[in-house]
NUFIBA-384442 format. One record per residue (C-alpha): y, x, z; residue in three letters. Coordinates in steps of 0.001 Angstrom, whole numbers, padded with zeros to 6 digits, always signed. Example, Ala and Ser with C-alpha at 12.3 -4.5 7.8 and 13.67 -1.06 7.14 Angstrom:
-004500+012300+007800ALA/-001060+013670+007140SER/
END
This chain:
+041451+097797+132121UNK/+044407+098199+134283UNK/+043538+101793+135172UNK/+043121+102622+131150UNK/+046680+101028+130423UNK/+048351+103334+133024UNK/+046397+106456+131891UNK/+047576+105635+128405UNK/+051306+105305+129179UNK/+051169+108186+131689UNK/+049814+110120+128498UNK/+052122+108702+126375UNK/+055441+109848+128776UNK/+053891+113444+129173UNK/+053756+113797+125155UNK/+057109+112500+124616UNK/+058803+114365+126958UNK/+057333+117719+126425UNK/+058508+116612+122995UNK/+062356+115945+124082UNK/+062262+119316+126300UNK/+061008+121683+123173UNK/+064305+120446+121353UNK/+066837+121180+124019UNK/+068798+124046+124338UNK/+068244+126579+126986UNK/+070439+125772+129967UNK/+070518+129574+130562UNK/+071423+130578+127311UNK/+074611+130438+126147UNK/+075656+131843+122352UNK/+079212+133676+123137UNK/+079908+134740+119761UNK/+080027+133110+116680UNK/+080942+130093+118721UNK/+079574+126888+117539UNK/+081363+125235+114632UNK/+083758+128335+113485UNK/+085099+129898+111062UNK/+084968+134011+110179UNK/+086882+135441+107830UNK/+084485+138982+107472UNK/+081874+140726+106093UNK/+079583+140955+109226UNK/+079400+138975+111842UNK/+078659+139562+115465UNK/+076134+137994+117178UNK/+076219+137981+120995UNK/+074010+135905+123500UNK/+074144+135401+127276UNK/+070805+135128+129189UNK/+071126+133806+132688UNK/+067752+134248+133624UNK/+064944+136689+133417UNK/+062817+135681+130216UNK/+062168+136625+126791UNK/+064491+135174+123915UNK/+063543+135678+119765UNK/+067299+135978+118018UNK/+067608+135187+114429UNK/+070227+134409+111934UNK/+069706+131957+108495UNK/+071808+130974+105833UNK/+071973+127426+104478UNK/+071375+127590+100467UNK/+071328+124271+100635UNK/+073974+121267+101078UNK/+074874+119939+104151UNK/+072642+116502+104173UNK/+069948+118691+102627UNK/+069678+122002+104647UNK/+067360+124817+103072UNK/+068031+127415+105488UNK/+066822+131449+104365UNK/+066049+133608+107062UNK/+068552+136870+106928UNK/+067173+138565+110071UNK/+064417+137762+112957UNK/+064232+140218+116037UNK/+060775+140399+117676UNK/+062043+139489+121110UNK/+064106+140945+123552UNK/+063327+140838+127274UNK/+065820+140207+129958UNK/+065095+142523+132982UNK/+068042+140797+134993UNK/+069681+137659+135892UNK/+072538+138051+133541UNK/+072144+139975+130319UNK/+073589+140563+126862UNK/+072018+140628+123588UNK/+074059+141957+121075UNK/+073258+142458+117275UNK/+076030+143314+114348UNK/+074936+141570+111366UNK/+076328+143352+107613UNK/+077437+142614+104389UNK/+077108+138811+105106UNK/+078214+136963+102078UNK/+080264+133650+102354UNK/+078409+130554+103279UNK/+076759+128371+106205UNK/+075135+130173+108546UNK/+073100+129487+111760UNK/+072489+131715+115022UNK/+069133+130331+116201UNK/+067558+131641+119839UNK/+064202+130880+121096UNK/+063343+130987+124510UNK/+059586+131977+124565UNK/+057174+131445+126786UNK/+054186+133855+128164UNK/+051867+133005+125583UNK/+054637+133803+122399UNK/+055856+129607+121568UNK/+059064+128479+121729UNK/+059946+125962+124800UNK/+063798+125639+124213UNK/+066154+125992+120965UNK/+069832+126463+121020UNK/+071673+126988+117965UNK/+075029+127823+117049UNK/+076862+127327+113642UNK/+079159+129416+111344UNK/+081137+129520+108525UNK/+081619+132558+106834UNK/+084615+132453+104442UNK/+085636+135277+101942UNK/+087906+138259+103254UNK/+091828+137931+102927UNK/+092800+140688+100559UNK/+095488+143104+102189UNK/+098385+141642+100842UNK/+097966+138388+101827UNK/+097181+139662+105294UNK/+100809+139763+106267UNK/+101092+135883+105686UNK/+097376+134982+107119UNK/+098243+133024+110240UNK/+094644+133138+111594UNK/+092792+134523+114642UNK/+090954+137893+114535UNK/+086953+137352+114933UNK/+087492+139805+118152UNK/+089701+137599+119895UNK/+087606+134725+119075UNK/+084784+136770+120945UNK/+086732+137750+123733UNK/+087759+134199+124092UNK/+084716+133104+123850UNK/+083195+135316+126388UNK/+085550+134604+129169UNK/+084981+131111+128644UNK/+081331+131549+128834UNK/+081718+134035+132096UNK/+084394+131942+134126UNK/+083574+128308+132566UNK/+086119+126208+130852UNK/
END
């Protein structure tokens, strides 16, 4: 009886934490640009990833046409899957004529066999563009300094 209890619970741990590991993010993925929880002011938006490891990652980008306590999130773009050949690698992709609203950057890290074993996501809010004359007055940051910023943060650390 004793030997069925501990089979049970050792069961029990493997399924939960497989469980708690599939909805991490990917310590060796970090999402430069947008950064999480900003704001762009543009019609595209530029999606950049760092990959600190050799594996294959499946980019995509969805927009919430939902509410916020009831997501319903619409697929604009899915990549197949891009393979890093090196330790540290970019993927870069230039999404166009975005339209204002919620979106999220979602990366999969896949494994061999084509399932996903980490998530990391990174939210945006894309805001209508400033019309040229109220640039002069717009006291904002440029979405290419944001990126830069963001970047050398996610090169050098904090």
């Amino acid at each position: 009886m004793k030997k069925l209890v501990a089979l049970v619970v050792m069961l029990a741990m493997l399924l939960l934490s497989t469980t708690v590991a599939f909805a991490s993010p990917d310590p060796n993925i970090t999402i430069v640009n947008p950064a999480n929880s900003t704001t762009v002011t543009s019609g595209s938006l530029l999606i950049s990833v760092k990959i600190a490891k050799k594996q294959t990652v499946r980019v995509s980008l969805h927009k919430n046409n939902g509410t916020d306590s009831n997501p319903a999130w619409q697929a604009i773009f899915t990549n197949a899957s891009f393979t890093s050949k090196n330790n540290l690698s970019f993927y870069t992709r230039k999404a166009e004529n975005i339209s204002p609203g919620k979106y999220r950057v979602k990366v999969d890290t896949i494994r061999s066999d084509g399932n996903p074993i980490y998530v990391t996501y990174s939210n945006v809010t894309i805001k209508e563009n400033v019309e040229a004359d109220d640039k002069a007055a717009y006291n904002g940051t440029g979405g290419t300094a944001t990126f830069l910023q963001s970047l050398l943060k996610s090169i050098f650390g904090n």
